[in-house]
C-alpha positions as CSV (number, residue, x, y, z in Angstrom):
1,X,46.1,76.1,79.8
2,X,48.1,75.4,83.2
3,X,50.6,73.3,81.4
4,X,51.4,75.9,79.1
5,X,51.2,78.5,82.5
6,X,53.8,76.3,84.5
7,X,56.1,76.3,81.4
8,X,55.8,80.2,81.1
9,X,56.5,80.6,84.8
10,X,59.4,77.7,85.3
11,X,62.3,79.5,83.5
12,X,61.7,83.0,84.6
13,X,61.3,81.1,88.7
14,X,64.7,79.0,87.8
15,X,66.4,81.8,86.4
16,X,65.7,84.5,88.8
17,X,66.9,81.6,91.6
18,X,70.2,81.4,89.7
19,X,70.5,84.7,89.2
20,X,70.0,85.0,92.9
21,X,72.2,82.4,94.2
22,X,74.7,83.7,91.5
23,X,74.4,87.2,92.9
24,X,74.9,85.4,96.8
25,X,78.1,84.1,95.6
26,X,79.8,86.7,94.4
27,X,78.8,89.0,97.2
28,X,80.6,87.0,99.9
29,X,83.9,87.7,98.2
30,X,84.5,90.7,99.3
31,X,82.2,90.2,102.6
32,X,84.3,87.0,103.4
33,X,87.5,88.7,102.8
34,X,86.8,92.1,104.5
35,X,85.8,90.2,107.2
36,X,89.1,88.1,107.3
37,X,90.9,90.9,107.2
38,X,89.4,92.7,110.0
39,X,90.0,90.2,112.4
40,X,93.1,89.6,111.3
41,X,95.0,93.0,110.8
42,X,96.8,93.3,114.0
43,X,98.7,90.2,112.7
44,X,99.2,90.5,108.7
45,X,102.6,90.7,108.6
46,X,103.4,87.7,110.9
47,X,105.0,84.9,108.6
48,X,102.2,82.4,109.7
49,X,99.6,84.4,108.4
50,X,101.7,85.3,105.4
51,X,102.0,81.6,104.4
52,X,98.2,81.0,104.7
53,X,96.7,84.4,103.6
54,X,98.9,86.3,102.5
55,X,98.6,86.1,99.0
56,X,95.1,87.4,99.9
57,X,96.8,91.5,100.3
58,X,100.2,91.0,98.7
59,X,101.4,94.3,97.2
60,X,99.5,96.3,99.8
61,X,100.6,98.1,102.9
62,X,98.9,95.5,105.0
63,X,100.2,97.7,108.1
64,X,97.3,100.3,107.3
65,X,93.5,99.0,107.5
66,X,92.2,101.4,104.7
67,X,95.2,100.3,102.1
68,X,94.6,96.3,103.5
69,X,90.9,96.6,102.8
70,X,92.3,97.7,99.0
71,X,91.5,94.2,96.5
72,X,87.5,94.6,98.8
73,X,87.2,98.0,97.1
74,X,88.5,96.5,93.7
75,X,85.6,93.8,93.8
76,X,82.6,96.1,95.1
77,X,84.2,99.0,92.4
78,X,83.8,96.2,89.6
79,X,80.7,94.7,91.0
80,X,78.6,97.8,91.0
81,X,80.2,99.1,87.1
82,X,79.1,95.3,86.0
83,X,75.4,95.6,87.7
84,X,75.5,99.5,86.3
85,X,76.3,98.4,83.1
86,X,73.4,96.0,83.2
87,X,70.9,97.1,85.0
88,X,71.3,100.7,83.9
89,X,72.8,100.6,80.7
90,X,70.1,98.9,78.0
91,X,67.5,101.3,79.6
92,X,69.2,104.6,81.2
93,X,71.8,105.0,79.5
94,X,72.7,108.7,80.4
95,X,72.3,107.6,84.1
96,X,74.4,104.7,83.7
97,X,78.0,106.9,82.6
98,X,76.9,109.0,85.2
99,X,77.0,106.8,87.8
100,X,80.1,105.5,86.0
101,X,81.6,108.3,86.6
102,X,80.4,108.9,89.9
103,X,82.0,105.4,90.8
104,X,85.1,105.5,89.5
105,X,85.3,109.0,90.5
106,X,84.9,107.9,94.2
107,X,87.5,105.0,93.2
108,X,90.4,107.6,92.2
109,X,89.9,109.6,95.4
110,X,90.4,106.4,97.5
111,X,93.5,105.6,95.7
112,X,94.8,109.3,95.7
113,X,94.1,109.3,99.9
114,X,95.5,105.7,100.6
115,X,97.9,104.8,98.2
116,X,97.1,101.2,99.0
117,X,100.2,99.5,97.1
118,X,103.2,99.4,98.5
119,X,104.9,99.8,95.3
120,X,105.0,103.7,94.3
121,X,105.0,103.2,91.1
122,X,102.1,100.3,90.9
123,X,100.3,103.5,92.6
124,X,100.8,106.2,90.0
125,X,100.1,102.9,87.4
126,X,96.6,102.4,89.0
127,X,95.7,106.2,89.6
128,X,96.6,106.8,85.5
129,X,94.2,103.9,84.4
130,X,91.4,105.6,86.4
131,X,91.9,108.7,85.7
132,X,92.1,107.7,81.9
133,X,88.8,105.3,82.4
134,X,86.6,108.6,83.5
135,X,88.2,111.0,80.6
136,X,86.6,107.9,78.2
137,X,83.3,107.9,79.9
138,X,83.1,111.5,80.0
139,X,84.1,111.5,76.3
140,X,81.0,108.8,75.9
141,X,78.4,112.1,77.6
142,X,79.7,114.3,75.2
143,X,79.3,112.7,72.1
144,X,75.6,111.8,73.1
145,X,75.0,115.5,74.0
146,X,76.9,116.7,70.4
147,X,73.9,117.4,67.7
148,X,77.1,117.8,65.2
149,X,78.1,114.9,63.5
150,X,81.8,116.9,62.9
151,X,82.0,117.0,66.7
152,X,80.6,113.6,67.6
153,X,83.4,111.6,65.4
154,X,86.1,114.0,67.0
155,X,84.8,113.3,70.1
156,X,84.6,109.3,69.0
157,X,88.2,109.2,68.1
158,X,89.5,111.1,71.3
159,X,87.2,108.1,73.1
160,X,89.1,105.5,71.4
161,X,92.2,107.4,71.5
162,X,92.0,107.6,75.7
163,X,91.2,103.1,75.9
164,X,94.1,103.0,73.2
165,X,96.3,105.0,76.0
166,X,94.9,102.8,78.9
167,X,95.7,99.8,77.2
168,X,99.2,100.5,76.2
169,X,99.9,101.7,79.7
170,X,99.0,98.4,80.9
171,X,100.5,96.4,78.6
172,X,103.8,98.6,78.7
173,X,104.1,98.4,82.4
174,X,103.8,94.4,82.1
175,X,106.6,94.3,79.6
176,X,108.7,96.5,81.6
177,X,108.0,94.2,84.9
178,X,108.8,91.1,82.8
179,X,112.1,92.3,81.4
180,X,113.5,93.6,84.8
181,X,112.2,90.1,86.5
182,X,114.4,88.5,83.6
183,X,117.3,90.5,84.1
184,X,117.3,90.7,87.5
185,X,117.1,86.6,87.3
186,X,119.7,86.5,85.0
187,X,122.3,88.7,87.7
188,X,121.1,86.5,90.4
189,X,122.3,83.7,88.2
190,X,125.7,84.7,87.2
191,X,126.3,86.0,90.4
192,X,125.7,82.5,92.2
193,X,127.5,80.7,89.3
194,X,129.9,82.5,88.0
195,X,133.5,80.8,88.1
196,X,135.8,81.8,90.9
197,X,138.7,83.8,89.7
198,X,141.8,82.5,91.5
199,X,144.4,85.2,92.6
């Protein structure tokens, strides 16, 4: 009877270490790098920084803490939606897209008040992808409040028409970055080897 005890309680012990240690880890992410940059701010856009760190808060406006601090609120954003998803999600469901939408909520108001990028349009990018991530959560509380079946697949299709929209969004504004990289490339090109017309 204590052999087959020990082997019961083993793998729950090694797994709730892991889980643990696991847990540790990715927590001192965003602790190690808040940290790093609070001691560091005064100097983030000194060149010796920017060669060791500074592809640590590249595309932010390192200049301002709360838009320097940005890629910390990315991690704890997606660090609480991962532990609300599964901690809350198998069991509370309804609480789970509330706090969902709580979160991302919270996340759109911080990028509407800092603007963290320094690129304008990377801004109005990220702001669109939230705002389209809590009309598809809030799409998700409707259909499980809808007794209709009618109203539950309209509501289903607007849900997967809203990721669709996200999605292309994302993968339009890649496109769009990789052709002007390639054709700003290609002007740098000719212009640094194109033949010299004699007068």
């Amino acid at each position: 009877e204590s052999k087959n005890a020990d082997q019961k309680f083993t793998p729950s012990t090694s797994a709730k270490i892991t889980a643990s240690i696991v847990l540790l880890v990715i927590l001192s992410f965003p602790i190690t790098f808040f940290v790093l940059v609070f001691r560091k701010f005064e100097h983030l856009d000194e060149k010796a920084e920017k060669d060791k760190f500074g592809s640590l808060w590249e595309g932010v406006r390192e200049k301002h803490f709360d838009a320097a601090i940005y890629y910390v609120v990315f991690m704890l954003r997606r660090l609480l939606f991962a532990c609300i998803t599964v901690l809350l999600g198998p069991f509370f469901g309804e609480i789970g897209l509330v706090s969902s939408v709580s979160l991302s909520t919270i996340y759109l108001c911080y990028l509407l008040h800092v603007s963290p990028k320094s690129s304008p349009s990377d801004n109005r990018l990220e702001i669109a992808s939230e705002i389209l991530l809590v009309y598809c959560f809030i799409s998700v509380m409707m259909i499980q409040t809808q007794s209709s079946p009618r109203a539950r697949y309209s509501l289903g299709w607007a849900s997967v028409a809203n990721a669709c929209a996200l999605v292309g969004i994302l993968y339009i504004n890649l496109l769009f970055r990789g052709v002007k990289g390639l054709i700003r490339d290609m002007i740098r090109y000719y212009k640094k080897y194109k033949p010299k017309i004699k007068d």
